[in-house]
Structure formats: C-alpha cells, structure tokens
C-alpha positions as CSV (number, residue, x, y, z in Angstrom):
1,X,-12.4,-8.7,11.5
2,X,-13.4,-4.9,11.2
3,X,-15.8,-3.4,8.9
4,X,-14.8,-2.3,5.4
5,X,-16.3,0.6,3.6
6,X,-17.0,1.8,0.2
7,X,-15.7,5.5,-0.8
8,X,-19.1,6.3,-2.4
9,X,-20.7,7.3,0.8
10,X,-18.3,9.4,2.4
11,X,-18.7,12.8,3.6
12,X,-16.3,15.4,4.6
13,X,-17.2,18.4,6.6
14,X,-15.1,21.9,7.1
15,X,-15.9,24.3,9.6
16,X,-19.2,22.2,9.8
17,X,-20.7,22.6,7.0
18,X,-20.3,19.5,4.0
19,X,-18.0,20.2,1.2
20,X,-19.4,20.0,-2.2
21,X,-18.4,17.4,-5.5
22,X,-16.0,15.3,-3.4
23,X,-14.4,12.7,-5.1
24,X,-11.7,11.7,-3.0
25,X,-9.9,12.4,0.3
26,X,-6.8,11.3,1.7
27,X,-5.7,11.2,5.8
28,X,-2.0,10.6,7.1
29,X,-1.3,10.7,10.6
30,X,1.8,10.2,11.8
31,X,4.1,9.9,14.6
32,X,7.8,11.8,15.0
33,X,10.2,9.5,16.7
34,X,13.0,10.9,18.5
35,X,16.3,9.1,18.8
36,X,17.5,8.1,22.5
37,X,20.4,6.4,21.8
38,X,23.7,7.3,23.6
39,X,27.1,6.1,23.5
40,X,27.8,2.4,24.1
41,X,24.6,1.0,23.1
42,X,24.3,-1.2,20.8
43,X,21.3,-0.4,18.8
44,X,18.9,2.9,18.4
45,X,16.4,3.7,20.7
46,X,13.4,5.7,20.1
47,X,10.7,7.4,22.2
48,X,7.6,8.4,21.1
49,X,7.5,11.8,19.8
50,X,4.8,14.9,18.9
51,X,2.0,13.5,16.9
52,X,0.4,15.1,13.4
53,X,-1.9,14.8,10.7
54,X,-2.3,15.7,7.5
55,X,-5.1,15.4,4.5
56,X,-6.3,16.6,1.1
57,X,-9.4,16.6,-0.8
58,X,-10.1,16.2,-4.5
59,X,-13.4,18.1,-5.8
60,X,-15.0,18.6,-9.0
61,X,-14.7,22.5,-8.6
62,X,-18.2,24.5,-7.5
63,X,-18.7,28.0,-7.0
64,X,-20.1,26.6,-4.0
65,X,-16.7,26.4,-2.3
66,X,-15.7,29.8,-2.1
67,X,-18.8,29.7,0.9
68,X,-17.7,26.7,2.3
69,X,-14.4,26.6,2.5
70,X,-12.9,28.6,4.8
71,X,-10.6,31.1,3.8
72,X,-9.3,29.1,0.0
73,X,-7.3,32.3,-1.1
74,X,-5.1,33.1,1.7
75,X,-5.4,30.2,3.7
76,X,-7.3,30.1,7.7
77,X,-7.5,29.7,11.0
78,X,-8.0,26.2,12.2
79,X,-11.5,25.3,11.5
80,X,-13.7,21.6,12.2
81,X,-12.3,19.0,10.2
82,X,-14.5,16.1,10.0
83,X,-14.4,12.9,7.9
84,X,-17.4,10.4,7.7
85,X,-16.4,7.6,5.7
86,X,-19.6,6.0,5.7
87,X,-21.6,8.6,5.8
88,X,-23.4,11.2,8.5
89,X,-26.1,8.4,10.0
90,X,-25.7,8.9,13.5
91,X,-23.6,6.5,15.0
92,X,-21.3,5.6,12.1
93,X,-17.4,6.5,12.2
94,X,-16.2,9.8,12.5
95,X,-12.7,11.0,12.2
96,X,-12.4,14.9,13.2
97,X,-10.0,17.5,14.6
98,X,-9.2,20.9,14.0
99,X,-7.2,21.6,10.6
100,X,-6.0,24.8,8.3
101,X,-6.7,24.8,4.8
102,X,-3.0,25.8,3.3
103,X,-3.7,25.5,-0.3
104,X,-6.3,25.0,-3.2
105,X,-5.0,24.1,-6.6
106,X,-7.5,23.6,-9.6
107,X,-6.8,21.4,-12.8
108,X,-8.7,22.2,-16.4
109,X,-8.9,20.0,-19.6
110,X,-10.5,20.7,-23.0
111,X,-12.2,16.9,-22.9
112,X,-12.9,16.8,-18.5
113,X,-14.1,18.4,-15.3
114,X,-12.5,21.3,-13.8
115,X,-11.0,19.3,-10.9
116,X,-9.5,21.0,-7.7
117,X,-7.2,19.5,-4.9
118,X,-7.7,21.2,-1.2
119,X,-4.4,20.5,1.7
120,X,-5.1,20.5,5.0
121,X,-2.6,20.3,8.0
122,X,-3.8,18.7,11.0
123,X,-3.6,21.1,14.6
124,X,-4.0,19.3,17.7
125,X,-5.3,15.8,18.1
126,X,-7.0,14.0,15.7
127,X,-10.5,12.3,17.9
128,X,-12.3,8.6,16.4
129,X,-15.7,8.2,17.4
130,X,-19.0,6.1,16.3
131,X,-18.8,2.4,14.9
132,X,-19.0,0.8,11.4
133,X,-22.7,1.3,10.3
C-alpha cells in the first residue's frame, strides 16, 4: 500500500516562488488515444497518443498574487509548475513541469472570502520525484 496524504500541507509553487491562501488544487493528466483500426477487424485498436496535463488552483484572493503569479491579466509564457502535496521537506513528493496560466476568475459574497480560481495548461512532460514523507 502507498502513502496517503492530507490536503492541509500542500504547497504549490509558480515560476518558483509559493502561491499565497491556497485552498485547493486540482491535476488531470491525460493521455490522447488514436484509433488504429482498419477494415476487417473486428474490434478497435488504439495506440498510445501525445500526452497532456492540466490543473487549477483555488485561493482566498491576495494582493500578493499580482507578484507571484505570472502574468494573471493576459495570460504567460510557460513558467515552473510545481505541486508538493505534502509539503516542501526535502525529499517528499513533487509533481512539476512547465505550465501557462490561461485564466484567473475571482468570486465575491456579501457573507464570505473573496475567492479566486487560477487554470493552468500543462506544456511538455509532467516529472514525479521524492517519496511519501
């Protein structure tokens, strides 16, 4: 059996540098398939296609992010992308790669925190490294 974690002590870096009042993150990766079948089979065939990855953030909004993250307004170039779900003690787990911020939405409500969402789309591969702490 792996190791489970709790979300409480993740950490999710941008361009290197932490991202302020997470509360949340999310991390698809996924794999296209590409159809090889041909006349006269009998079933589909696939093969193994390009691979991508996606993810979002959810934050309780801080001025702080206009510093940190890269280019919120009008989107960026692909910056470090790293996800510690454990935390940053050396050796723990680390899921990074390069990714673009495409889009920053914020939520307000009379009674709540002003709350904010950040997308990412995944360039190149996505790299796991470190062990369960």
């Amino acid at each position: 059996m792996g190791n489970i974690y709790t979300g409480n002590a993740g950490v999710v870096k941008l361009g290197g540098t932490a991202v302020a009042e997470v509360t949340g993150y999310s991390l698809e990766s996924a794999t296209a398939s590409i159809d090889s079948t041909s006349m006269g089979d009998t079933a589909r065939s696939f093969l193994k296609g390009l691979e991508s990855f996606t993810g979002s953030l959810d934050v309780i909004y801080d001025d702080a992010h206009q510093n940190d993250i890269p280019s919120l307004a009008g989107g960026s170039d692909a910056v470090t992308f790293e996800l510690f779900p454990a935390g940053t003690t050396s050796g723990n787990r680390k899921i990074s790669g390069s990714a673009i911020v495409t889009g920053y939405s914020m939520t307000g409500a009379l009674d709540g925190m002003i709350t904010a969402s950040i997308s990412l789309q995944g360039t190149g591969d996505i790299t796991w490294t470190g062990t369960a702490t």
